[in-house]
C-alpha positions as CSV (number, residue, x, y, z in Angstrom):
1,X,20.7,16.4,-22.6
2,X,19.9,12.9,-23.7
3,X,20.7,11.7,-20.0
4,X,18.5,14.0,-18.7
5,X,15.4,13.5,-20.7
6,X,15.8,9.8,-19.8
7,X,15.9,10.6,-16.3
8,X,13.1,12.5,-16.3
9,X,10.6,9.9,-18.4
10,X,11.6,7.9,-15.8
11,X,10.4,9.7,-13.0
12,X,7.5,10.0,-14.9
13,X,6.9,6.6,-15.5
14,X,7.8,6.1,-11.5
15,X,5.1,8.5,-10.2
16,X,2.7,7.1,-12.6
17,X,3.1,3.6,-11.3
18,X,2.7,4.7,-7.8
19,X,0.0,6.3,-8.5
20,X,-2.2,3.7,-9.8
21,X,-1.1,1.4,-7.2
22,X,-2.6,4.2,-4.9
23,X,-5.9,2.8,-2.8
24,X,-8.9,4.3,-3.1
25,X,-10.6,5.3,-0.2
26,X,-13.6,2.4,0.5
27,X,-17.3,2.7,2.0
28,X,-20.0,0.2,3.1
29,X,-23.5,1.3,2.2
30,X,-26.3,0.7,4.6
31,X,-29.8,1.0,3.6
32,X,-32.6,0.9,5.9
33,X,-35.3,-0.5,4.0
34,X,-38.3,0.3,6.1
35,X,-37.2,3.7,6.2
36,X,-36.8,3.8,2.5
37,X,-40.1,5.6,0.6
38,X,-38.2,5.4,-2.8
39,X,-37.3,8.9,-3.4
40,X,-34.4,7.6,-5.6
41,X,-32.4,10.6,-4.6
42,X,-29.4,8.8,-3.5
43,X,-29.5,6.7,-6.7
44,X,-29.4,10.4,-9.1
45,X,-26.2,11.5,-6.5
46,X,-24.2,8.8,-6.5
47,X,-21.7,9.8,-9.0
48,X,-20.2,5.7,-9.1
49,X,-23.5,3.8,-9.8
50,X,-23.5,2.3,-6.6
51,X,-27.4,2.3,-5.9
52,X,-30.1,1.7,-8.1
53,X,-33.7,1.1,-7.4
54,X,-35.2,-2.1,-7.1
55,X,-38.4,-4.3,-8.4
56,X,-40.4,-2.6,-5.4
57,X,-39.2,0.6,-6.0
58,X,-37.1,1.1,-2.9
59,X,-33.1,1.5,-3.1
60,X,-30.7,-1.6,-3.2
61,X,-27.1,-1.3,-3.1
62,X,-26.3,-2.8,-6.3
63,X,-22.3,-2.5,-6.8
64,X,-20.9,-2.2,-3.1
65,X,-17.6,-2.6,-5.2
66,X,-17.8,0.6,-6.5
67,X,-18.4,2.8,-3.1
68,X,-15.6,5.2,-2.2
69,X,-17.2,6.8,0.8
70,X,-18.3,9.9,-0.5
71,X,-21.7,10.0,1.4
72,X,-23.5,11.7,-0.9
73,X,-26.0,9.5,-1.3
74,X,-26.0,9.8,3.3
75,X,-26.6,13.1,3.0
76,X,-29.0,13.9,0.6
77,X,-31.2,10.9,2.2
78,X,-34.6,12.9,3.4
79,X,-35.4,9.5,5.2
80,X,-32.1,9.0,6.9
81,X,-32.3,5.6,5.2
82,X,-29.0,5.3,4.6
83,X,-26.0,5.0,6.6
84,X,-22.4,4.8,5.1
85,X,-18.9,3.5,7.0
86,X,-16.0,3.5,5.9
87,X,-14.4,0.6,4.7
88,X,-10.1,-0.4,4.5
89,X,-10.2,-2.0,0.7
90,X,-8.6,-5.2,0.3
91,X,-6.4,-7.0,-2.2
92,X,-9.5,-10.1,-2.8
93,X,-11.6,-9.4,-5.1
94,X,-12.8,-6.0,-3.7
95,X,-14.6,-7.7,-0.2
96,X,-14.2,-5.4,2.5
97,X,-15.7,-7.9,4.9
98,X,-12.1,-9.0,6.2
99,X,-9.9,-6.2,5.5
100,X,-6.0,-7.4,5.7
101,X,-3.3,-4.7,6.7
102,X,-0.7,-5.1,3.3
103,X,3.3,-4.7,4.3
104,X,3.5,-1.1,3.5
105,X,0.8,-0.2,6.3
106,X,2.4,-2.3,8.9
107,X,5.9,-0.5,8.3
């Protein structure tokens, strides 16, 4: 049984590696500032932090780091004032301006 339980923890431990290793999915935030009236709904939706209301009360994207493409912040936009594309993350320092394809993805 001994043999067993050690094969299991590390299975475990296996999957749990993998799975931290595993990419988020990654977005780019666009917002149109002239369109922008300062509703700050987009900043109460986004569940990451990613936007947060600036000295002149319209919305800046503060931690582009953060964004994982959920669009909530696109959708609940009254002004269409913001647009969000998807992004590949890379391995420097989260820019997505240059994404790199990694060994795995070009297997």
């Amino acid at each position: 049984m001994t043999e067993e339980t050690t094969e299991n923890e590390t299975e475990q431990s296996d999957c749990r590696r993998r799975t931290r290793g595993r990419r988020l999915p990654r977005g780019r935030v666009t917002v149109f500032p002239n369109w922008c009236k300062g509703c700050n709904l987009c900043v109460e939706f986004c569940p990451l932090g990613v936007l947060e209301q600036g000295d002149d009360g319209r919305v800046i994207v503060a931690h582009p780091e953060k964004c994982t493409a959920c669009r909530w912040c696109e959708l609940h936009c009254p002004d269409f004032a913001i647009f969000v594309s998807d992004a590949e993350p890379t391995d420097q320092d989260g820019d997505t301006s240059h994404p790199e394809a990694s060994e795995e993805e070009t297997l």
